[in-house]
PyMOL Python script that loads the backbone (N, CA, C, O; Angstrom):
from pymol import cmd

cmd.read_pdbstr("""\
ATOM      1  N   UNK A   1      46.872  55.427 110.345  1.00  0.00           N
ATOM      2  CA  UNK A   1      47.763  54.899 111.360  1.00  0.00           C
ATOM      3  C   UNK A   1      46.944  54.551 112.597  1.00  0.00           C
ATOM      4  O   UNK A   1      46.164  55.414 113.000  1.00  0.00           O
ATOM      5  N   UNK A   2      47.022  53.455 113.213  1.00  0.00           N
ATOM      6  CA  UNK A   2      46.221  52.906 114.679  1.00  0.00           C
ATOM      7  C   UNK A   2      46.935  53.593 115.537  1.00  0.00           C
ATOM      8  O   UNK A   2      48.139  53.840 115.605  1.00  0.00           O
ATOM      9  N   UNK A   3      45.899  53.905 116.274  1.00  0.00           N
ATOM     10  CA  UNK A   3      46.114  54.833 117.648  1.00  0.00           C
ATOM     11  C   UNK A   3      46.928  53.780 118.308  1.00  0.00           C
ATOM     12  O   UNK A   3      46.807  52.652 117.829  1.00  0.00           O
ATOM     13  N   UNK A   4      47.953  53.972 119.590  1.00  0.00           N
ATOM     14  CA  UNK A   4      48.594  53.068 120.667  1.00  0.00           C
ATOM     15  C   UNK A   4      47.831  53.702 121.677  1.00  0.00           C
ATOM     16  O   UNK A   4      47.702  54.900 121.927  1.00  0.00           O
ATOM     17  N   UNK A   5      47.193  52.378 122.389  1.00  0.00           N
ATOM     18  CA  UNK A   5      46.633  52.617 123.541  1.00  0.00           C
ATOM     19  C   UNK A   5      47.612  53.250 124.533  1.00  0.00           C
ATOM     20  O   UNK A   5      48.801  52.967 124.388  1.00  0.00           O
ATOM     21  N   UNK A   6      47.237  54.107 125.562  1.00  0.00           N
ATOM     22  CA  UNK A   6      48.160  54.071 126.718  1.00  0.00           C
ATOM     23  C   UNK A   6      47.941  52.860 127.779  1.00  0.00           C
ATOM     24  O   UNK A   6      46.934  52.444 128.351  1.00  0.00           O
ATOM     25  N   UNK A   7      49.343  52.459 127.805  1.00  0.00           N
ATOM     26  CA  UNK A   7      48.899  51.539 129.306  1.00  0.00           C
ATOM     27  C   UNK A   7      47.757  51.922 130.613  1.00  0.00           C
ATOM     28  O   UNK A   7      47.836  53.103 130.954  1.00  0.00           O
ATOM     29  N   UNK A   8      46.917  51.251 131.233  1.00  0.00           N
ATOM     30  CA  UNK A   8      46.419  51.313 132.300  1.00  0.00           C
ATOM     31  C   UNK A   8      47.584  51.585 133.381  1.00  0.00           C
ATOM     32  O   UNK A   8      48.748  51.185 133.354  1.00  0.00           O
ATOM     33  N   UNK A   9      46.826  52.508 134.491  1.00  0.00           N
ATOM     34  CA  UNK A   9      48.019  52.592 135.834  1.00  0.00           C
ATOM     35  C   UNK A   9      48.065  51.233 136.666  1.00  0.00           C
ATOM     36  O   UNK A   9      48.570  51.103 137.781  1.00  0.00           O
ATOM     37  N   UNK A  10      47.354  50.113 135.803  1.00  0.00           N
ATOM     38  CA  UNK A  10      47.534  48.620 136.504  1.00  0.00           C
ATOM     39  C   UNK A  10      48.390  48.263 136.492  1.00  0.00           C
ATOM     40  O   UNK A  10      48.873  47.803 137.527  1.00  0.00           O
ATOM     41  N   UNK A  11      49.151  48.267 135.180  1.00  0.00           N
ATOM     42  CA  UNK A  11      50.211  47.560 134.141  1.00  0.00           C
ATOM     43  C   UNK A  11      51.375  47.909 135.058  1.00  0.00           C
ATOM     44  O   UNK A  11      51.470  49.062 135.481  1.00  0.00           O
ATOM     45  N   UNK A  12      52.144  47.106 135.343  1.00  0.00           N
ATOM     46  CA  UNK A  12      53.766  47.358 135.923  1.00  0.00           C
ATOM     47  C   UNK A  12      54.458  47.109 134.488  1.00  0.00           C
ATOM     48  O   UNK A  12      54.447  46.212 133.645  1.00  0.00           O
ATOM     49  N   UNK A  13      55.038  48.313 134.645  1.00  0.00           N
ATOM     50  CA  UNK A  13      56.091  47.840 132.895  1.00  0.00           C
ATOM     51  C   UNK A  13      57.468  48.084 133.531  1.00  0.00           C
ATOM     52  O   UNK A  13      58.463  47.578 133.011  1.00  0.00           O
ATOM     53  N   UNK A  14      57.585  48.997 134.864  1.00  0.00           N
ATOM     54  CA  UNK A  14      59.012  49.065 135.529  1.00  0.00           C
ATOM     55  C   UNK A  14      59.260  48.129 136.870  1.00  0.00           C
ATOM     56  O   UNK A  14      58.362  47.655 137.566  1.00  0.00           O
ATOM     57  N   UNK A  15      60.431  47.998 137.038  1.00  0.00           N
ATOM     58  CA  UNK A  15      60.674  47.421 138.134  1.00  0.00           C
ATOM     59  C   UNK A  15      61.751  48.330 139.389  1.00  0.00           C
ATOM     60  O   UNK A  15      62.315  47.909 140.398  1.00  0.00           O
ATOM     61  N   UNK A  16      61.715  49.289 138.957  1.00  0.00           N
ATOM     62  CA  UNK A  16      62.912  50.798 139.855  1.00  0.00           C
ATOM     63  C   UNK A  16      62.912  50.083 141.135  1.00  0.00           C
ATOM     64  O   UNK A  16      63.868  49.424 141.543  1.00  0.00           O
ATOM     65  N   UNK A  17      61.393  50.299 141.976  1.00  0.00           N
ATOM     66  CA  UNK A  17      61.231  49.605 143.296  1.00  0.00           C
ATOM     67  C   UNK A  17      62.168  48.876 144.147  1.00  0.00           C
ATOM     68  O   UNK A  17      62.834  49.009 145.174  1.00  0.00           O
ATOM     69  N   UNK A  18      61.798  47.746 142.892  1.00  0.00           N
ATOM     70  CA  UNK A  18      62.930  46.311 143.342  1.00  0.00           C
ATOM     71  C   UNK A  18      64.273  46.618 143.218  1.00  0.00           C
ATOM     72  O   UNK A  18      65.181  46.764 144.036  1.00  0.00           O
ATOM     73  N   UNK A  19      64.199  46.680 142.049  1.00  0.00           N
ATOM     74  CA  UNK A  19      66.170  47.258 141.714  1.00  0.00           C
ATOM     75  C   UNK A  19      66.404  47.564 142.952  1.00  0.00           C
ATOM     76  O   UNK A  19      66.961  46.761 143.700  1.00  0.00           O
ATOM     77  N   UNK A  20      66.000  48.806 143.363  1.00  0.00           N
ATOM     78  CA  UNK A  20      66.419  49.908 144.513  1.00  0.00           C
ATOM     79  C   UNK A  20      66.478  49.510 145.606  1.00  0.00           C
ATOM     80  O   UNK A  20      67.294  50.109 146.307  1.00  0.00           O
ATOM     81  N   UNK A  21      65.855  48.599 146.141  1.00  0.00           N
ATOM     82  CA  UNK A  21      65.661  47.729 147.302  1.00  0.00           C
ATOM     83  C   UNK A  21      66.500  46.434 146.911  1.00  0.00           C
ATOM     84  O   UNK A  21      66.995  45.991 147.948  1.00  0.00           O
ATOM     85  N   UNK A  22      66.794  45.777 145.979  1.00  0.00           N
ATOM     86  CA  UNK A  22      68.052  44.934 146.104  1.00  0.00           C
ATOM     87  C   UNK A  22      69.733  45.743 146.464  1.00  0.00           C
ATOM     88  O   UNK A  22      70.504  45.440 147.373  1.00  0.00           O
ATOM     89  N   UNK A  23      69.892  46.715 145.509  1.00  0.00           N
ATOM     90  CA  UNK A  23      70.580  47.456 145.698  1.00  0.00           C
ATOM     91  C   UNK A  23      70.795  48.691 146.947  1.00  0.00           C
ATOM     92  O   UNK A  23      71.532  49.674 146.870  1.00  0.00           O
ATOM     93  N   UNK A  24      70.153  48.402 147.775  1.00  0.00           N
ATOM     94  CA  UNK A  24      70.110  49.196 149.390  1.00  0.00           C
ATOM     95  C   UNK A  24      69.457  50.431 148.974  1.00  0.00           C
ATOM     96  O   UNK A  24      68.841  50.980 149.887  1.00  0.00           O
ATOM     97  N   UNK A  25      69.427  50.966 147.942  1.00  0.00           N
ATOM     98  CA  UNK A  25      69.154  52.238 147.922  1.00  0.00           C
ATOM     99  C   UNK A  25      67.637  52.442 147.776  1.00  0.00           C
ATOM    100  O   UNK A  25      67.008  51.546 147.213  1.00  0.00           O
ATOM    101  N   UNK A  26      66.716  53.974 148.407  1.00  0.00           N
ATOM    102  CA  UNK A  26      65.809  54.577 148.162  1.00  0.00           C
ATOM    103  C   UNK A  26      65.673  55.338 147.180  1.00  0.00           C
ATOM    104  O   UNK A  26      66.553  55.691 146.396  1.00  0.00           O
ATOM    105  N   UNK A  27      64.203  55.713 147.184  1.00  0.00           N
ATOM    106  CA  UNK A  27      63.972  56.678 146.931  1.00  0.00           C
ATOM    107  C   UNK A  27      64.533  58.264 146.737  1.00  0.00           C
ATOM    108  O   UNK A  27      64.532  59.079 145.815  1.00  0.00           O
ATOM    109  N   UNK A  28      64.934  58.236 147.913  1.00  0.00           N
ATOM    110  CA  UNK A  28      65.242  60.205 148.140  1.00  0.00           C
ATOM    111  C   UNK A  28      66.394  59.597 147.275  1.00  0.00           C
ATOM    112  O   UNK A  28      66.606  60.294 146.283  1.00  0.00           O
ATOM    113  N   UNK A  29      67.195  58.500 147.367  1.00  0.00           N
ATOM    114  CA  UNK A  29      68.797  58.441 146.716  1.00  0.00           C
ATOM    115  C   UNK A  29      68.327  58.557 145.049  1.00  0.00           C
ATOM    116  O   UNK A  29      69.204  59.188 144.459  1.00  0.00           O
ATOM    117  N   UNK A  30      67.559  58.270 144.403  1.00  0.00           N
ATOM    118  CA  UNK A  30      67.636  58.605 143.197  1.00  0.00           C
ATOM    119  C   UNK A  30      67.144  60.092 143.102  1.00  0.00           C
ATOM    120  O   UNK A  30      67.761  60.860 142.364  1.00  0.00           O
ATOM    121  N   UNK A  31      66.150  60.492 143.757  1.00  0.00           N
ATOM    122  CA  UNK A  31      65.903  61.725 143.595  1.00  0.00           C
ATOM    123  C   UNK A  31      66.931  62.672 144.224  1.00  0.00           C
ATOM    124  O   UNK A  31      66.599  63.839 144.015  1.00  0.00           O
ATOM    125  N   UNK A  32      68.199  62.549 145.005  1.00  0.00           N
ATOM    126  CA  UNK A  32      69.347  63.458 144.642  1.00  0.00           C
ATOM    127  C   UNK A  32      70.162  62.927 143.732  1.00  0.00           C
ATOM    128  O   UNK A  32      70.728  63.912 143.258  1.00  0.00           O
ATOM    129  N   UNK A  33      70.555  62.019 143.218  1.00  0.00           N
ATOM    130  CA  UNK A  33      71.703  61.654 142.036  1.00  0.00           C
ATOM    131  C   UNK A  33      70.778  62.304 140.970  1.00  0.00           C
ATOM    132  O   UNK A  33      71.541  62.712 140.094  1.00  0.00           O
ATOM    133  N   UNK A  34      69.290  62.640 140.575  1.00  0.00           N
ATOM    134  CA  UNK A  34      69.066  63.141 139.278  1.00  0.00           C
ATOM    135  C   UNK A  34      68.540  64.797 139.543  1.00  0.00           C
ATOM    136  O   UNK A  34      68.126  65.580 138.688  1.00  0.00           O
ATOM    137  N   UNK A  35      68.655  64.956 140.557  1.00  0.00           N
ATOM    138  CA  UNK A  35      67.821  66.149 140.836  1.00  0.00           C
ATOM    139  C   UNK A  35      66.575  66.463 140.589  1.00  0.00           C
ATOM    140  O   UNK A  35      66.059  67.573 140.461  1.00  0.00           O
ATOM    141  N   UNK A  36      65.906  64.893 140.503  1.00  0.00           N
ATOM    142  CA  UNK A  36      64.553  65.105 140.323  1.00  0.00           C
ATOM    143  C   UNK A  36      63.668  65.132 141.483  1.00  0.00           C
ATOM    144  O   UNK A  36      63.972  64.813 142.633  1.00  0.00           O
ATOM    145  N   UNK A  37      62.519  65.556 141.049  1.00  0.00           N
ATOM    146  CA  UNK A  37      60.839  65.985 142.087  1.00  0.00           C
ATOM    147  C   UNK A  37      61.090  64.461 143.042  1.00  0.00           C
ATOM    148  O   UNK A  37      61.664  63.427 142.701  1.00  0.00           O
ATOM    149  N   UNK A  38      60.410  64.820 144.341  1.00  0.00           N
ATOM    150  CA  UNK A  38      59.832  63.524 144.978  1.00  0.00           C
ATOM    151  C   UNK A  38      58.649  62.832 144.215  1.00  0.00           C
ATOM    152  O   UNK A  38      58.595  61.752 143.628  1.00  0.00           O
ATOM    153  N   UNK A  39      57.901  63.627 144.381  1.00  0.00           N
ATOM    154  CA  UNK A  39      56.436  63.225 143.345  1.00  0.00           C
ATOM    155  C   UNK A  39      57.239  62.526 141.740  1.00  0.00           C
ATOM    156  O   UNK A  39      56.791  61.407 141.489  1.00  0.00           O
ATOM    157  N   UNK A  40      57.998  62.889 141.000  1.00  0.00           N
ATOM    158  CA  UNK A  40      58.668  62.356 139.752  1.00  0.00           C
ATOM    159  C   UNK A  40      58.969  60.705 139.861  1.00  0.00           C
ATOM    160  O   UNK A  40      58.308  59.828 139.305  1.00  0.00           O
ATOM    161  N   UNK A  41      60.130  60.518 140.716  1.00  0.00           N
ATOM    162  CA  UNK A  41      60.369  59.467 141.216  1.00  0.00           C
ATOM    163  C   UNK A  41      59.706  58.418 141.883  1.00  0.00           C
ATOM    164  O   UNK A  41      59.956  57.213 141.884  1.00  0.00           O
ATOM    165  N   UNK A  42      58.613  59.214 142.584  1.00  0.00           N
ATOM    166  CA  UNK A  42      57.677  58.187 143.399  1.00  0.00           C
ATOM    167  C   UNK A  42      56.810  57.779 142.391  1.00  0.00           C
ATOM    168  O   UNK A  42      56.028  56.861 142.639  1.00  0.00           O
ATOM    169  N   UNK A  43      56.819  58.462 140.974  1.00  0.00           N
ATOM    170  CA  UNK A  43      55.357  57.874 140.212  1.00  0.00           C
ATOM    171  C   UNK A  43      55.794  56.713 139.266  1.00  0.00           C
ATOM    172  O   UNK A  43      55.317  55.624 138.946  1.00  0.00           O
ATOM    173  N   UNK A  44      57.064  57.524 138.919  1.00  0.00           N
ATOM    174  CA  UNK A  44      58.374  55.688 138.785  1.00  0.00           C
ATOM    175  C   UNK A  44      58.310  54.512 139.320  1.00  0.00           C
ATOM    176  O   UNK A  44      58.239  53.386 138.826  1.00  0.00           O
ATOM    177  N   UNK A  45      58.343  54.887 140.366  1.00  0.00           N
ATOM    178  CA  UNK A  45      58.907  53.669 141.481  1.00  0.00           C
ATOM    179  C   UNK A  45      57.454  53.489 141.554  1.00  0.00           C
ATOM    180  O   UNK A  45      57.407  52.520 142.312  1.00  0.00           O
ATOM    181  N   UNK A  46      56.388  53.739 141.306  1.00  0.00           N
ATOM    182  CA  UNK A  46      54.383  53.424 141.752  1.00  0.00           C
ATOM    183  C   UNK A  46      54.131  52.986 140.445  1.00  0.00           C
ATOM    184  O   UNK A  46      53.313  52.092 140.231  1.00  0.00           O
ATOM    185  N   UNK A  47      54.785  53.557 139.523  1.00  0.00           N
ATOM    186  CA  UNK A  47      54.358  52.965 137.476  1.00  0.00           C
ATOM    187  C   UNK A  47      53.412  53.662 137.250  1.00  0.00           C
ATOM    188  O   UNK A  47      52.549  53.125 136.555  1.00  0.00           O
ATOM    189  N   UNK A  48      53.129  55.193 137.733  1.00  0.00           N
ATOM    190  CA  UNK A  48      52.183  56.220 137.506  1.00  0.00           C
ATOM    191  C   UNK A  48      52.657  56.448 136.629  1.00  0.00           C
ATOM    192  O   UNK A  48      52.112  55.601 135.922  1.00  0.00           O
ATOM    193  N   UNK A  49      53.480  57.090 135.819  1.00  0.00           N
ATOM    194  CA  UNK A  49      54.528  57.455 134.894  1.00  0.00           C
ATOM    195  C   UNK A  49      56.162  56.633 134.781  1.00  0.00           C
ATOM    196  O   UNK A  49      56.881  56.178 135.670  1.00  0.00           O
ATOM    197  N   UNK A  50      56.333  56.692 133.309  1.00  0.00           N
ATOM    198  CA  UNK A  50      57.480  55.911 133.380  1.00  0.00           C
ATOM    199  C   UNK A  50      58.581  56.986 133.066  1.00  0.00           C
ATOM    200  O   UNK A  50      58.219  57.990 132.452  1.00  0.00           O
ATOM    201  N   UNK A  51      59.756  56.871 133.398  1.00  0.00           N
ATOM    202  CA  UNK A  51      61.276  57.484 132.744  1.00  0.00           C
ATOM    203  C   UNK A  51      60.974  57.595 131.476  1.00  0.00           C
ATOM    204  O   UNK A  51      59.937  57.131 131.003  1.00  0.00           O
ATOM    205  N   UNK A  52      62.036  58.353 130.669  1.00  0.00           N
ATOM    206  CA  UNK A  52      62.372  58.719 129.365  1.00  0.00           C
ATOM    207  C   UNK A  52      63.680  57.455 129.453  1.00  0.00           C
ATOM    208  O   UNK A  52      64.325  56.971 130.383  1.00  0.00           O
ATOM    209  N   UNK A  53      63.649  57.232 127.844  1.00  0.00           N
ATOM    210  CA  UNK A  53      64.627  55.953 127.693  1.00  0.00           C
ATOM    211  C   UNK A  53      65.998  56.351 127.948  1.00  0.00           C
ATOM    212  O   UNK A  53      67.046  55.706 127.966  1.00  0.00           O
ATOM    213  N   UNK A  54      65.712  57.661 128.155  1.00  0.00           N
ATOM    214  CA  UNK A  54      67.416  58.218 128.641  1.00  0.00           C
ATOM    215  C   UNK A  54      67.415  57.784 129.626  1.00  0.00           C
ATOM    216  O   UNK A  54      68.218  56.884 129.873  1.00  0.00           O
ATOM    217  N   UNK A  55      66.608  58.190 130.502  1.00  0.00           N
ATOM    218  CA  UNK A  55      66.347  58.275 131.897  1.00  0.00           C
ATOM    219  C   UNK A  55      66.894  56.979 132.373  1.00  0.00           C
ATOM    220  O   UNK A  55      67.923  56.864 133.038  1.00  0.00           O
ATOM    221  N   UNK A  56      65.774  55.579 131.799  1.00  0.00           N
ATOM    222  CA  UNK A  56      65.846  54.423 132.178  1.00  0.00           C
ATOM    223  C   UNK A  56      67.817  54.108 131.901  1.00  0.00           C
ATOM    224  O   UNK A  56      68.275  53.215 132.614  1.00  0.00           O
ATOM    225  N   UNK A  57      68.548  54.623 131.198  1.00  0.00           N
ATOM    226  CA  UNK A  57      69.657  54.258 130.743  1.00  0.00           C
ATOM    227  C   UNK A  57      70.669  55.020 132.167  1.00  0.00           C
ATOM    228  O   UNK A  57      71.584  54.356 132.656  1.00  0.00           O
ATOM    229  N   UNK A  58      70.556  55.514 132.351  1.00  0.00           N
ATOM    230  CA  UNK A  58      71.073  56.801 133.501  1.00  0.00           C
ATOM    231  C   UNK A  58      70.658  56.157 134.992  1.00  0.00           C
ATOM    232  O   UNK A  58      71.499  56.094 135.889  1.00  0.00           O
ATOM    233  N   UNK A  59      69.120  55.630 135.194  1.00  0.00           N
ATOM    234  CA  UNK A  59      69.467  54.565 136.224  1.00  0.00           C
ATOM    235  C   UNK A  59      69.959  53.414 136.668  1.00  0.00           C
ATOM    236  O   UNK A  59      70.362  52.988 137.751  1.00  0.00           O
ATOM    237  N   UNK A  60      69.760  52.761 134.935  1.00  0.00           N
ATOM    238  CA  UNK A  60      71.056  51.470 135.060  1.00  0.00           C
ATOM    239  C   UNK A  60      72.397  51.819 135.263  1.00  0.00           C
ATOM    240  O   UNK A  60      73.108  50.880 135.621  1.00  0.00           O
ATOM    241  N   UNK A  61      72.864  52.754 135.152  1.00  0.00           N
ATOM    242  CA  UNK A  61      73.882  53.114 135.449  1.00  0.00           C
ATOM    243  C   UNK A  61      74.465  53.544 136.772  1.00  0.00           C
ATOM    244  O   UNK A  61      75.634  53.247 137.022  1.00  0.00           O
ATOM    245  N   UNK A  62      73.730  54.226 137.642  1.00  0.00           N
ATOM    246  CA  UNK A  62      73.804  54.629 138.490  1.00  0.00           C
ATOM    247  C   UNK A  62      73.197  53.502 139.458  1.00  0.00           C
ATOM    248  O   UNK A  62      73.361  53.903 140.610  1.00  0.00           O
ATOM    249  N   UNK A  63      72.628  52.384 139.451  1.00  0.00           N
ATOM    250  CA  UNK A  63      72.693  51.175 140.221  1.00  0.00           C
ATOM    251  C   UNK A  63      73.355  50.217 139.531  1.00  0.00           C
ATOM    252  O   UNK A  63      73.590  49.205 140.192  1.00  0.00           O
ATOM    253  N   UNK A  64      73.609  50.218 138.771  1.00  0.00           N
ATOM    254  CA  UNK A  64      75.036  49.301 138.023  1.00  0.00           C
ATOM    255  C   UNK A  64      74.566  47.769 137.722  1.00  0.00           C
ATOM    256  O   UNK A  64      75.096  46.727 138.109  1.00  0.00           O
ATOM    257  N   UNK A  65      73.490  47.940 136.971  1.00  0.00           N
ATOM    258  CA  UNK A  65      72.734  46.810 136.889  1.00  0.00           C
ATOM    259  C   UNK A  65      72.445  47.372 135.109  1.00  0.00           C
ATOM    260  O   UNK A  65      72.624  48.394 134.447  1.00  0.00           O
ATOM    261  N   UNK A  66      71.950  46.112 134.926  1.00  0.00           N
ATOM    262  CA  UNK A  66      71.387  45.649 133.200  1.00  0.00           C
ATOM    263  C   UNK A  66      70.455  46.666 132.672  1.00  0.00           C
ATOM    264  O   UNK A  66      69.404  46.263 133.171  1.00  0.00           O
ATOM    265  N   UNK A  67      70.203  47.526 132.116  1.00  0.00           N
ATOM    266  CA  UNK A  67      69.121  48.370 131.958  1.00  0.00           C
ATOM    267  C   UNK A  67      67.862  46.938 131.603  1.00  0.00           C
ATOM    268  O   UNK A  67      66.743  47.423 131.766  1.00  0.00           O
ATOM    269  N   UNK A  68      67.754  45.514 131.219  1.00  0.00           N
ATOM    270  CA  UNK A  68      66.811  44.800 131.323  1.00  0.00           C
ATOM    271  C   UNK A  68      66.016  44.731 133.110  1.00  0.00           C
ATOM    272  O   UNK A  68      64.832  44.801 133.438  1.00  0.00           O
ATOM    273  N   UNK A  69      66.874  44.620 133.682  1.00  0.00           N
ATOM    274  CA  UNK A  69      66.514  44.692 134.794  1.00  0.00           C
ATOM    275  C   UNK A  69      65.391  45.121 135.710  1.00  0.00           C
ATOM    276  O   UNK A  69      64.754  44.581 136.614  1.00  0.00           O
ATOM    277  N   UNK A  70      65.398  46.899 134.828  1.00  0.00           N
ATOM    278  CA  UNK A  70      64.573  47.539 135.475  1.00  0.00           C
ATOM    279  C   UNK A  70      63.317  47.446 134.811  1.00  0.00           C
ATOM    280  O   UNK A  70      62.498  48.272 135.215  1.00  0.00           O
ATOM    281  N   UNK A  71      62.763  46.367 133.538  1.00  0.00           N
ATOM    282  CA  UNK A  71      61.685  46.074 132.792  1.00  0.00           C
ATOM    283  C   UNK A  71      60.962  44.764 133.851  1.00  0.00           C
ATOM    284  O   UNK A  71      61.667  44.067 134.581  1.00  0.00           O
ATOM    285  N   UNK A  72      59.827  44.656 133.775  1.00  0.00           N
ATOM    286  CA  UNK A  72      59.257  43.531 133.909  1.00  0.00           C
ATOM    287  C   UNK A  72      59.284  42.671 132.805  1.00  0.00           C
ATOM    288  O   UNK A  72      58.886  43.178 131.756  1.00  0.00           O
ATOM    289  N   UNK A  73      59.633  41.554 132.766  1.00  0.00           N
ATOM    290  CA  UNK A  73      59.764  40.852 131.925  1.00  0.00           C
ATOM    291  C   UNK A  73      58.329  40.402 130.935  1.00  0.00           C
ATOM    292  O   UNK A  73      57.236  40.143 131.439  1.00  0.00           O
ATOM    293  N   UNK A  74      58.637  40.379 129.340  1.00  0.00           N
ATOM    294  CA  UNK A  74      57.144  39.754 128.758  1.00  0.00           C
ATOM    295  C   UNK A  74      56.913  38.414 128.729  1.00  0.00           C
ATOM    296  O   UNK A  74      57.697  37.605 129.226  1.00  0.00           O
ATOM    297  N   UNK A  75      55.657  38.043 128.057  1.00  0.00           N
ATOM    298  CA  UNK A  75      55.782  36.756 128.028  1.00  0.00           C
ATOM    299  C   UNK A  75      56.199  36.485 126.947  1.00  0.00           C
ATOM    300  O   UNK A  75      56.025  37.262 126.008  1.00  0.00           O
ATOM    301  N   UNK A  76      57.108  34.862 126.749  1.00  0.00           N
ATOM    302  CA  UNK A  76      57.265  34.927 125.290  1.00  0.00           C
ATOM    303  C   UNK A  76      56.560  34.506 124.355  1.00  0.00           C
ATOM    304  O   UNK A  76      56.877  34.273 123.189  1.00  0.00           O
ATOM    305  N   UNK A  77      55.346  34.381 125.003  1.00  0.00           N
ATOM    306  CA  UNK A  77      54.554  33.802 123.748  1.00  0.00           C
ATOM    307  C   UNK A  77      53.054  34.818 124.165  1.00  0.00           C
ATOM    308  O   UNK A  77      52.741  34.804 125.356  1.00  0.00           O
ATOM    309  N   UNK A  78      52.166  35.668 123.193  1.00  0.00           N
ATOM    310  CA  UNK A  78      51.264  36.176 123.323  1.00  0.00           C
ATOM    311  C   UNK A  78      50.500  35.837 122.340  1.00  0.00           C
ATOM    312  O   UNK A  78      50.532  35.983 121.118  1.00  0.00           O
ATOM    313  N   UNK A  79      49.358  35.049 123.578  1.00  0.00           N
ATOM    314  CA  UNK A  79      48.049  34.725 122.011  1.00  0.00           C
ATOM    315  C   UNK A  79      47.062  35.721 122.014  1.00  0.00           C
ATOM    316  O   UNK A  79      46.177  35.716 121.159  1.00  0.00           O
TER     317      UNK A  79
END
""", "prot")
cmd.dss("prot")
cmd.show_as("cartoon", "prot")
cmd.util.cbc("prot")
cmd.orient("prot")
């Protein structure tokens, strides 16, 4: 079986940031609706670490937006 690389901390694969800032809301506001760490959330919202696919499902919800949303989009064609 081929190993999966891990992404580089270059790679943006989330978009929380933006969401959160279209939607008025911060930081501290997701980290009381989940009761999560500051450091947790900030490495989210930085793409140090990403959510669990629950997770990502639980913030579309709670900003009431597309769970696509919070992805950066791919390209559709990769050569």
């Amino acid at each position: 079986m081929a190993k999966v690389k891990k992404p580089s901390s270059s790679i943006r694969i989330n978009r929380i940031g933006a969401v959160l800032a279209d939607k008025g809301k911060t930081n501290k506001d997701l980290e009381t609706h989940f009761g999560a760490a500051q450091s947790t959330v900030s490495n989210w919202v930085t793409n140090k670490s990403q959510p669990s696919v629950y997770h990502f499902w639980e913030i579309a919800k709670y900003l009431q937006c597309d769970i696509r949303d919070l992805f950066v989009p791919t390209p559709q064609f990769i050569k």
